[in-house]
C-alpha positions in Angstrom: 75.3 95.8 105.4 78.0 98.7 104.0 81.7 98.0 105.6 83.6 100.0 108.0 86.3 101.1 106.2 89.5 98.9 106.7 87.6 96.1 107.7 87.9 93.0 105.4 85.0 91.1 103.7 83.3 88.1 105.3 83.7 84.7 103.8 79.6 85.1 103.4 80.3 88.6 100.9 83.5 86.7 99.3 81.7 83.9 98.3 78.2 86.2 97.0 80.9 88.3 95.1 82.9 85.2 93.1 81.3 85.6 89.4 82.2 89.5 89.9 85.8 88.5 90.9 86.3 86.3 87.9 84.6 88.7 85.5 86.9 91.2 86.7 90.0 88.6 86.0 88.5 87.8 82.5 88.1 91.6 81.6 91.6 92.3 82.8 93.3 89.4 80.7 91.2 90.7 77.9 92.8 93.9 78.5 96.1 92.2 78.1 97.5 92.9 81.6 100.4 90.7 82.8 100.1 87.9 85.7 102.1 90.5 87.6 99.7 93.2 86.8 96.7 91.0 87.9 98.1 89.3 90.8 98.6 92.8 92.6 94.7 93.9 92.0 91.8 93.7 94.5 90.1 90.7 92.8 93.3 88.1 92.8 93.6 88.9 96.4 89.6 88.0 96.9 89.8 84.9 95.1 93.0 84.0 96.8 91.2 84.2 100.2 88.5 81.9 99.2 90.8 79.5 97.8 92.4 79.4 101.3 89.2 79.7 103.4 87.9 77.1 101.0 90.0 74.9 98.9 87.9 72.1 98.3 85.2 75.0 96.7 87.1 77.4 94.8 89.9 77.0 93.1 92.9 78.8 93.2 93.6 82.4 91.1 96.4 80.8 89.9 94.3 78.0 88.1 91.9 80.6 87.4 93.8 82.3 85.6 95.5 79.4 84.1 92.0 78.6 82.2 90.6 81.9 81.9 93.5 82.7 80.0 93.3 79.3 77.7 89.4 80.7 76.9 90.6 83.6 75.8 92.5 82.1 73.0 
């Protein structure tokens, strides 16, 4: 079902989108952007919605990034 524009994603299209939210963080700390730089794109504020909607099932970008950031190494 497309959006109406300004209308934000269900929790249903947040959660079916996750792996494409942390691919998107992975690519951009590949990229070598700065936690500022990442925690003002569309994907930190996605995965910072879940982690409210749903703390005990995703965790927060913070920690996310925490350990995406360790892989990288």
């Amino acid at each position: 079902m497309p959006q109406v524009q300004g209308q934000p994603p269900t929790i249903g299209e947040l959660e079916a989108k996750y792996s494409l939210y942390c691919k998107a963080m992975r690519l951009l700390l590949k990229e070598g952007r700065t936690m500022e730089a990442i925690q003002r794109t569309v994907c930190w504020s996605r995965l910072e919605q879940l982690h409210i909607c749903l703390p005990s099932r995703y965790k927060s970008p913070d920690y996310l990034y925490a350990v995406l950031k360790r892989d990288l190494r």
